[in-house]
C-alpha positions in Angstrom: -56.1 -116.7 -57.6 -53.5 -118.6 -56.3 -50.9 -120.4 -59.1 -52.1 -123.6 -57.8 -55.6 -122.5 -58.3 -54.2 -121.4 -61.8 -52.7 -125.0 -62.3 -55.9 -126.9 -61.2 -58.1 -124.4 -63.3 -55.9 -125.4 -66.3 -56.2 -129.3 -65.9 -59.9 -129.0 -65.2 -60.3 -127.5 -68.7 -58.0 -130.0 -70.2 -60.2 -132.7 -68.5 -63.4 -131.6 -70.1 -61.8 -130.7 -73.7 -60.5 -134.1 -73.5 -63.4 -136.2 -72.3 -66.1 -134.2 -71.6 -65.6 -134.0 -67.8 -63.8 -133.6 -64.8 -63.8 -134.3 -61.2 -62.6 -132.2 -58.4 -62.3 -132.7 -54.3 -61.5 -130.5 -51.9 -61.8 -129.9 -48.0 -65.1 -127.7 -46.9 -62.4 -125.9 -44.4 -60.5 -124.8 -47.4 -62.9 -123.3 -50.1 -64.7 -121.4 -47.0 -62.0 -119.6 -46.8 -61.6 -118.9 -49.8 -64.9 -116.7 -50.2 -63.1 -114.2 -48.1 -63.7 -112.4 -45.2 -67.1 -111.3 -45.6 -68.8 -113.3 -48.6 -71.6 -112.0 -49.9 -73.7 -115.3 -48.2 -77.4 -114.8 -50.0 -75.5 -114.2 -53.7 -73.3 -117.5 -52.7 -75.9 -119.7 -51.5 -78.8 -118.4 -53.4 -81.7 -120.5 -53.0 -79.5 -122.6 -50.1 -79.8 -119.6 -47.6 -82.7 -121.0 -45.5 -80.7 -124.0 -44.7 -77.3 -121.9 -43.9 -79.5 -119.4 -41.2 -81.0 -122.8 -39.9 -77.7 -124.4 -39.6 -76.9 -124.4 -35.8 -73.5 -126.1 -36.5 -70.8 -124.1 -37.7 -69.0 -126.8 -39.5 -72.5 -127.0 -41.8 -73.0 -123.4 -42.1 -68.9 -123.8 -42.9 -69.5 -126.8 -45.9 -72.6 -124.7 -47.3 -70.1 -122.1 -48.4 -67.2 -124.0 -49.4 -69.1 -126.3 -51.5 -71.0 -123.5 -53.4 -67.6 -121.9 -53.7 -65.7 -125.1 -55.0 -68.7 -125.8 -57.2 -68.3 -121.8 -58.7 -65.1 -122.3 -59.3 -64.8 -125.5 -61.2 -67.4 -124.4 -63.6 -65.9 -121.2 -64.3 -62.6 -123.6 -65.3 -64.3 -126.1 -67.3 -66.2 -122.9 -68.8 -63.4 -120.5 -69.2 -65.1 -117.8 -67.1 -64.2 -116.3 -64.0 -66.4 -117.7 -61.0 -68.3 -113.9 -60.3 -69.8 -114.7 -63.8 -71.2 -118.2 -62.7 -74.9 -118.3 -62.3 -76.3 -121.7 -60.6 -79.3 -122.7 -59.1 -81.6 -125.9 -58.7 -84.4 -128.0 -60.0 -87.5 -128.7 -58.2 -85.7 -131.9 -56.9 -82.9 -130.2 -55.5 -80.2 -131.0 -58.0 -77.8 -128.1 -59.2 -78.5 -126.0 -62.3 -75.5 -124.3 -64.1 -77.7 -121.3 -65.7 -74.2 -119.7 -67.4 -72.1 -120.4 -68.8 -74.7 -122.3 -71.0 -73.8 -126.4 -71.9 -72.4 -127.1 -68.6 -73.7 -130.0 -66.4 -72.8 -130.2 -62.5 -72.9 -132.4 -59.1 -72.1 -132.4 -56.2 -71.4 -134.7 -53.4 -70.0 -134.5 -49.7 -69.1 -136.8 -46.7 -67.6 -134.9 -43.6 -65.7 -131.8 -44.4 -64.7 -133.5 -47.9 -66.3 -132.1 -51.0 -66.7 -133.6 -54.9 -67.7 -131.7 -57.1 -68.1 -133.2 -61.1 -68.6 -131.0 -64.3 -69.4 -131.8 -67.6 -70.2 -130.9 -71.4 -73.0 -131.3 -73.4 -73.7 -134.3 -70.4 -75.1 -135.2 -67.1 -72.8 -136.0 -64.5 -73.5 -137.3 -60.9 -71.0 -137.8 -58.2 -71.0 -139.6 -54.4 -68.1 -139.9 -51.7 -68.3 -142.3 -49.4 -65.5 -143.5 -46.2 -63.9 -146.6 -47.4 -64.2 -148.1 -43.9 -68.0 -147.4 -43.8 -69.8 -150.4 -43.6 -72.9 -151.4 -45.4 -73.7 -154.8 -45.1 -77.0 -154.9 -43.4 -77.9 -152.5 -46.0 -77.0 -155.0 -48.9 -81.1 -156.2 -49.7 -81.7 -152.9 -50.5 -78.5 -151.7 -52.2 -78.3 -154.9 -55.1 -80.2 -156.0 -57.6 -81.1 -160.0 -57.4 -77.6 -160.8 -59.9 -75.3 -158.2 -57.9 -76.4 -160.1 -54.5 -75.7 -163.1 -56.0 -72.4 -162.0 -56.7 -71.6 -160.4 -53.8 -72.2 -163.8 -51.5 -70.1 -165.4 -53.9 -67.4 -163.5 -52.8 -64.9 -163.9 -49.4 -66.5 -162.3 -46.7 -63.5 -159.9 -46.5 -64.3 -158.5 -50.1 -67.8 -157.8 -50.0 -68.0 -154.7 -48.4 -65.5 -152.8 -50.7 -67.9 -154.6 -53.5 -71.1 -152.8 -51.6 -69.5 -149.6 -51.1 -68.7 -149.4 -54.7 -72.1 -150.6 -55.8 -73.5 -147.9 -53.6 -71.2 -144.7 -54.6 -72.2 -145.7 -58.5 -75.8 -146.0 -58.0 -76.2 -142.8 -56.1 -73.8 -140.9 -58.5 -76.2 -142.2 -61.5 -79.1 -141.7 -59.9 -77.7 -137.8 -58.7 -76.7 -137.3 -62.7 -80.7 -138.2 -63.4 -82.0 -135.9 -60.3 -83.9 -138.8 -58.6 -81.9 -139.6 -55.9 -82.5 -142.3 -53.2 -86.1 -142.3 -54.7 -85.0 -145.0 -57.5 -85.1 -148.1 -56.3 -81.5 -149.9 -56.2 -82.9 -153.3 -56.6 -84.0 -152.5 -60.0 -80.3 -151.0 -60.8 -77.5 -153.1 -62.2 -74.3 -150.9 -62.2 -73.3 -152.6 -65.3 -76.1 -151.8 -67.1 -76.8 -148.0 -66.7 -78.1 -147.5 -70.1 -76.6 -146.4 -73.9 -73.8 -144.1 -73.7 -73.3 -143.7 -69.9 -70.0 -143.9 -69.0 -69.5 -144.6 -64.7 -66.6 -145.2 -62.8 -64.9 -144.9 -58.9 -61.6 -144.1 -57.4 -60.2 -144.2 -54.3 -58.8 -140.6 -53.1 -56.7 -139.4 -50.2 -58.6 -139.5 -46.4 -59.7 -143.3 -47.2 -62.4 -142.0 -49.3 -63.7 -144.0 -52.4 -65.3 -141.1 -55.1 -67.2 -142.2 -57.9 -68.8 -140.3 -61.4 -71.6 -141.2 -63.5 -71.3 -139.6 -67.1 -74.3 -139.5 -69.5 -74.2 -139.2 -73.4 -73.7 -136.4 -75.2 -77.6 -135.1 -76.7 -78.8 -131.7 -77.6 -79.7 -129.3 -75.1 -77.3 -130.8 -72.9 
């Protein structure tokens, strides 16, 4: 491990002591490499295997292994454990399971050859990238609820899309932290009013990307 690993290892433990999670990003390129020369793929990728042998695309095959390696490694830092102790896997609706070290909560989220990865304690957590310069108007009846529509004409024409792309990113990230997915229906959604004790929230990173987290409460068995 690299002492910049070391550093970001450090402050992603700090992050979680202090608030109960922590967000990291990182570039597929990057954490493929970092499996090494000849990873052990089916231990990596686990129940993800299929779709790495289907790949035809090297730069999927490629964001396969450096998420699940960027996802292993910021659990075993919010965890305190070293990444070959890590055991994930997946629900029956796809969403990642963090088996051990027990209490931890993950997600994971991608767009291009950048990946987010959020972890949390005694939570859910959901995260979503999305280009800043993507544009999402046409998709705006089926991204807002009725009030958030109303708001979002109400706006300068120039402003609505970063509204929409920010409306989107938080939606999917909540909807990732419950394990539904696209299959809630946005309309119904008011960013605003995600329920007691959820906590959600978006940031614009380096690349022109916008990155935003969705944090449940704190309950047993989380």
């Amino acid at each position: 491990m690299t002492p910049g690993e070391r550093r970001a290892g450090r402050a992603v433990r700090e992050a979680v002591r202090r608030h109960g999670y922590a967000v990291c990003h990182g570039r597929a390129a990057q954490w493929a490499r970092a499996a090494g020369p000849a990873p052990d793929i089916a231990g990596l990728l686990g129940a993800d295997l299929p779709r790495y042998r289907a790949a035809r695309e090297p730069a999927v095959r490629e964001r396969l292994v450096g998420s699940r390696v960027l996802l292993r490694w910021a659990v075993a830092a919010a965890g305190g454990t070293a990444p070959e102790r890590v055991r994930l896997g997946r629900d029956g609706r796809g969403r990642p399971v963090v088996r051990a070290p027990a209490g931890l909560d993950a997600g994971l989220a991608h767009t291009a050859d950048t990946l987010v990865v959020g972890v949390a304690r005694g939570r859910l957590i959901g995260v979503d990238v999305e280009a800043r310069n993507r544009s999402l108007l046409t998709l705006a009846g089926k991204i807002c609820h009725p009030a958030e529509l109303a708001e979002l004409r109400g706006l300068p024409p120039g402003e609505r899309n970063a509204r929409l792309l920010r409306l989107w990113t938080l939606k999917e990230a909540y909807t990732k932290a419950l394990g539904v997915g696209l299959a809630r229906d946005f309309t119904s959604l008011r960013t605003e009013l995600l329920g007691a004790g959820w906590r959600s929230g978006c940031e614009e990173a380096a690349g022109g990307l916008l990155v935003a987290v969705a944090v449940g409460p704190a309950g047993p068995g989380r």
